[in-house]
KEFIKOL-694935 format. One record per residue: x, y, z of N, C-alpha, C in turn. Coordinates in pm, whole numbers, plus 32768, in hexadecimal, padded with zeros to 4 digits. Example, Ala and Ser with C-alpha at 12.3 -4.5 7.8 and 13.67 -1.06 7.14 Angstrom:
<sites>
85277DC7830C84CE7E3E830C85287EB6830C 85057F1F82C485577F9682CA850A80038313 
</sites>
This chain:
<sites>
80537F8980008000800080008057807D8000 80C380798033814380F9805C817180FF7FC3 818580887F3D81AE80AA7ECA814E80F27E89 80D880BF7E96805A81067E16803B817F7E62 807081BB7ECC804B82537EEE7FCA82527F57 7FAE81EF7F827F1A81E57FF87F4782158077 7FA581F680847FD38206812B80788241811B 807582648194811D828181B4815382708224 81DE8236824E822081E882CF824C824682F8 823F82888382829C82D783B382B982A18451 82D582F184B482E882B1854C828083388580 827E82F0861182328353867E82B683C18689 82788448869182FD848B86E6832484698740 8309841D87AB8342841E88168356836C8857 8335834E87E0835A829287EF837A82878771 84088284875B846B825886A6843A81E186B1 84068170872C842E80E986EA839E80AD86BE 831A813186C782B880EF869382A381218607 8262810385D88243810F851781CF813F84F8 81AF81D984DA810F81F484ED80F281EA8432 80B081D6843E805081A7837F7FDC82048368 7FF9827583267FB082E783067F6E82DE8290 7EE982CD82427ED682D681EA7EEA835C81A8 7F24833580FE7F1083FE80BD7E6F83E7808C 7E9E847580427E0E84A3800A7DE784307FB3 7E2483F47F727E0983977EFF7DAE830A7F75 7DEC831B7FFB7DAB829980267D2E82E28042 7D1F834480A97CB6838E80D17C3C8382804F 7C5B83977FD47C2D83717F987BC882D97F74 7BEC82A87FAF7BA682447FD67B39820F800C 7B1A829580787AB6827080C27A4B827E8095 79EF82B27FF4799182967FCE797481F37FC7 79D781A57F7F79E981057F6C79C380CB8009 7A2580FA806E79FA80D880D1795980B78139 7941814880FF789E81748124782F810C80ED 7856810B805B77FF80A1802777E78026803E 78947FCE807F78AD7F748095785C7F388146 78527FAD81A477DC7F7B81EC778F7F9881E3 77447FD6818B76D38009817E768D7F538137 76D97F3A80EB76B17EB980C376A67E3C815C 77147E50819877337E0B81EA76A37E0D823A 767E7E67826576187EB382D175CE7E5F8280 75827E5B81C8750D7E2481B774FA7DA281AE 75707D6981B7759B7CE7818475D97C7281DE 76197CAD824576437C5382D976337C5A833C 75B67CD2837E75897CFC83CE753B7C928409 74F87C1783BB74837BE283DC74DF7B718437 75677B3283E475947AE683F875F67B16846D 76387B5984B376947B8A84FF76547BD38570 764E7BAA85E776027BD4864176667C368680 76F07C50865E773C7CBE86DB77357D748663 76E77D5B85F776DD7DDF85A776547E2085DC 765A7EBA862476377F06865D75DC7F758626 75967FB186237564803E860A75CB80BF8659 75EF80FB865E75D6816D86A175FB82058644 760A826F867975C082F9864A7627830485BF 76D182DE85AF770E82D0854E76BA82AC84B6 7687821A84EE764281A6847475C9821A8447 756E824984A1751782AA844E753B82F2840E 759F8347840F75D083AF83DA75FB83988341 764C82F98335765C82CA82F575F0828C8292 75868293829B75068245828A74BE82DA8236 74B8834A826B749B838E825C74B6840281F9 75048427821B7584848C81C0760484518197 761683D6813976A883D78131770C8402812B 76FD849580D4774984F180A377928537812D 774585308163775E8558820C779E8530823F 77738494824E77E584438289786084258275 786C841A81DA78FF841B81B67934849E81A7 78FA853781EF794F857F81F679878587826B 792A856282D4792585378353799084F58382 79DF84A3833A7A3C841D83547A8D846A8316 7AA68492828E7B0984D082707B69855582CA 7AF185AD82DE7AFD861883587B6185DE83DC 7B24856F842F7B37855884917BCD85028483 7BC484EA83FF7C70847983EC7CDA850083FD 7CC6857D83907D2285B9837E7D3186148409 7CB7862D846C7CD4867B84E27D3B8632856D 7D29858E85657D6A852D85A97DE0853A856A 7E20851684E67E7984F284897EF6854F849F 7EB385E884BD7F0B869384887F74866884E4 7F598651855B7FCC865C85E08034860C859C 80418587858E80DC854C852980DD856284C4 80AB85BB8499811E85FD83E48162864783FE 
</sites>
């Protein structure tokens, strides 16, 4: 994933000996695929998997997608900023 440009290896500042895995924009990119991918999940293995949940996230998701995946995108890059 670090060759085709999805992610990138760097360390914690303040621990060299751990390895943090940052997605770039090209992965971030992704998270429409993602969205869809439980959105299927939700209609399709919900019946069968008793530990998959509702709560206020899944509506949102249910509701406004466009939202949600700005939502996730937003919240990756506000977590993410501190190690670049």
């Amino acid at each position: 994933m670090e060759e085709l440009g999805i992610i990138t290896k760097t360390q914690l500042p303040d621990n060299k000996k751990t390895n943090l895995y940052l997605l770039t924009a090209k992965g971030l990119a992704l998270t429409p695929i993602i969205v869809e991918l439980s959105i299927w999940s939700d209609e399709n293995v919900r019946e069968i998997n008793s530990i998959m949940r509702d709560s206020p996230v899944i509506a949102i998701r249910k509701s406004n997608k466009d939202t949600f995946i700005k939502m996730i995108k937003d919240n990756y890059k506000a977590i993410t900023e501190k190690f670049k």
